[in-house]
C-alpha positions in Angstrom: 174.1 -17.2 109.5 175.0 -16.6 105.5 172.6 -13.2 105.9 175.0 -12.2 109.0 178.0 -12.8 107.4 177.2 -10.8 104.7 176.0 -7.6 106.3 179.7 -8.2 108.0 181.2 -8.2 104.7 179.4 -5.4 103.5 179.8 -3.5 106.8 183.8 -4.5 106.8 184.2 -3.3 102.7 182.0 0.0 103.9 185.0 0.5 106.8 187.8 -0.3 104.2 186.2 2.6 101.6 185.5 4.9 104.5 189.2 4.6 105.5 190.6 5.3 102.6 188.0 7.8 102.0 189.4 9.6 105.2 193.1 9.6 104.3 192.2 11.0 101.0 190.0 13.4 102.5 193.4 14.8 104.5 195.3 15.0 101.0 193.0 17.3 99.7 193.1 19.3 102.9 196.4 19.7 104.1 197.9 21.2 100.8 194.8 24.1 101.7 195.7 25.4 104.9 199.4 27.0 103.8 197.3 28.4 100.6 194.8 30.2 102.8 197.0 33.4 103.8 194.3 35.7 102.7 191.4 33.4 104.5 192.3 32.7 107.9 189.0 32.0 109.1 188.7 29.1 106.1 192.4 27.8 107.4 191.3 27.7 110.9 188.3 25.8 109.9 190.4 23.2 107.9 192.9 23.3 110.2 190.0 21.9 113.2 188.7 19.4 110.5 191.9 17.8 109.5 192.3 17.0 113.8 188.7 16.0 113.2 189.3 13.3 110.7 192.6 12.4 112.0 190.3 11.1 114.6 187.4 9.8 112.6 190.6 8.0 110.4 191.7 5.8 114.3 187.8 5.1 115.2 187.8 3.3 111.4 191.0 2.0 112.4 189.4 0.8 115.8 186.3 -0.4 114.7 188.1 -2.5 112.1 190.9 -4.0 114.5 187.6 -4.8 116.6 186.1 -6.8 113.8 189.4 -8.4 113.1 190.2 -7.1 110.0 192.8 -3.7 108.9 192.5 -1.3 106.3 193.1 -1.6 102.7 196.7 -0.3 102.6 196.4 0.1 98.4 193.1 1.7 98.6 194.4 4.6 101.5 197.3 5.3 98.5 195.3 5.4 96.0 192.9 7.7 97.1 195.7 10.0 99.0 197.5 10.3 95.6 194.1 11.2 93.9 193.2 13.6 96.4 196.8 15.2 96.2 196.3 16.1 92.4 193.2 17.1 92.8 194.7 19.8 95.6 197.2 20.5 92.9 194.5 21.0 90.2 192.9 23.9 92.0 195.6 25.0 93.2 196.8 25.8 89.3 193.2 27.7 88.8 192.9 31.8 89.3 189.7 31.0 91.3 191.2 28.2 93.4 189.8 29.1 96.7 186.0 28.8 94.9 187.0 25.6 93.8 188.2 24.3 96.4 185.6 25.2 98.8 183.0 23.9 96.2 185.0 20.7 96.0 185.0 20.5 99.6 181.4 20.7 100.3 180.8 18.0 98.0 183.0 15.9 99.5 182.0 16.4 102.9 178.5 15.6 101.6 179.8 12.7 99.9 181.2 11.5 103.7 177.9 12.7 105.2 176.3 9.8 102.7 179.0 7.1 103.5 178.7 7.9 107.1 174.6 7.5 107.1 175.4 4.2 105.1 177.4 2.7 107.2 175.2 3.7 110.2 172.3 2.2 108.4 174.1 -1.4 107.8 176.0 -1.4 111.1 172.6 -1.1 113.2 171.2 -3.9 111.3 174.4 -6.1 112.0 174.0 -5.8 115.6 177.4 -3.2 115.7 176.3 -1.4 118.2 179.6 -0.1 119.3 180.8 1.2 116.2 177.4 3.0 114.9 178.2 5.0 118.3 181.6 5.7 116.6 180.0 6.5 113.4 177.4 8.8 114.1 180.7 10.6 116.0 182.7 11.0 112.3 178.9 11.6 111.2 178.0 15.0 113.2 182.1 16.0 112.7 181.0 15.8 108.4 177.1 17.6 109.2 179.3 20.4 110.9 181.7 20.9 108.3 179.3 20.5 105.6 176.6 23.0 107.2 180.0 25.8 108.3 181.2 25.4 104.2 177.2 25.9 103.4 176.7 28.8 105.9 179.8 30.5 104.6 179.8 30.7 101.0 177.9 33.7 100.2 180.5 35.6 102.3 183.9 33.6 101.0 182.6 34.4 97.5 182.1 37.9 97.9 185.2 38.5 99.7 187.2 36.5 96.6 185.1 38.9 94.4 186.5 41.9 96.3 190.0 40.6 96.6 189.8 40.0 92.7 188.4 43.3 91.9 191.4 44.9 93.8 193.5 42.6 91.6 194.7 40.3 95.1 195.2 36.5 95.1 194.0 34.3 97.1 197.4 34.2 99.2 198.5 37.6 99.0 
């Protein structure tokens, strides 16, 4: 019973993170979009994740409540405030839509690993349920990781050109 309880601890304080991880995840992307005048296709992509981890942020929300337990109100502010100056840091930088999109596909890749985790400990729990859930928020991260990996070459290139002609990244 002790071994149980403790994969449900683990698996509950994964959830907690992964929650919080989510709401800061949407602080660093909503600041983006109105920033992206000059990159629609980048803003419409942002635009489809941030209604992607809206919902990945109610199936936490669900699976929790499910398990009895809610998020971890101090932790979903204190990673929202981090991820809103980290926004504002790029946002400061001549480059800023190389640095956010580098900063983006490492955080999706830092969600693709929690997500995995969390899969991994919620199978051998017995949560059956919510590793269906999961591997949802899972494939929504593998997507957005694999468009931000897929597109890089050509959002660099087309921030060199814009530079060369002396454009920002709004104009």
């Amino acid at each position: 019973m002790a071994q149980n309880s403790d994969i449900r601890d683990i698996f509950v304080t994964g959830l907690k993170n992964a929650h919080a991880m989510e709401n800061q995840a949407l602080s660093i992307m909503r600041p983006q979009v109105s920033r992206m005048e000059s990159y629609p296709d980048v803003a419409q992509r942002l635009e489809i994740h941030i209604r992607e981890t809206e919902g990945q942020l109610a199936r936490l929300a669900t699976i929790l409540e499910n398990l009895g337990e809610g998020n971890s109100t101090l932790k979903d502010a204190a990673l929202s405030i981090t991820g809103s100056l980290a926004a504002l840091g790029h946002a400061m930088g001549g480059d800023e839509i190389l640095k956010k999109s580098f900063a983006n596909f490492a955080f999706e890749n830092y969600e693709i690993a929690v997500y995995r985790s969390l899969i991994a400990i919620g199978a051998r729990g017995g949560f059956s349920t919510a590793v269906e859930a999961l591997r949802t928020s899972l494939d929504e991260e593998t997507a957005m990781a694999r468009w931000l990996d897929e597109n890089m070459e050509k959002l660099t290139l087309k921030f060199v050109a814009r530079r060369q002609a002396n454009l920002t990244a709004k104009a």
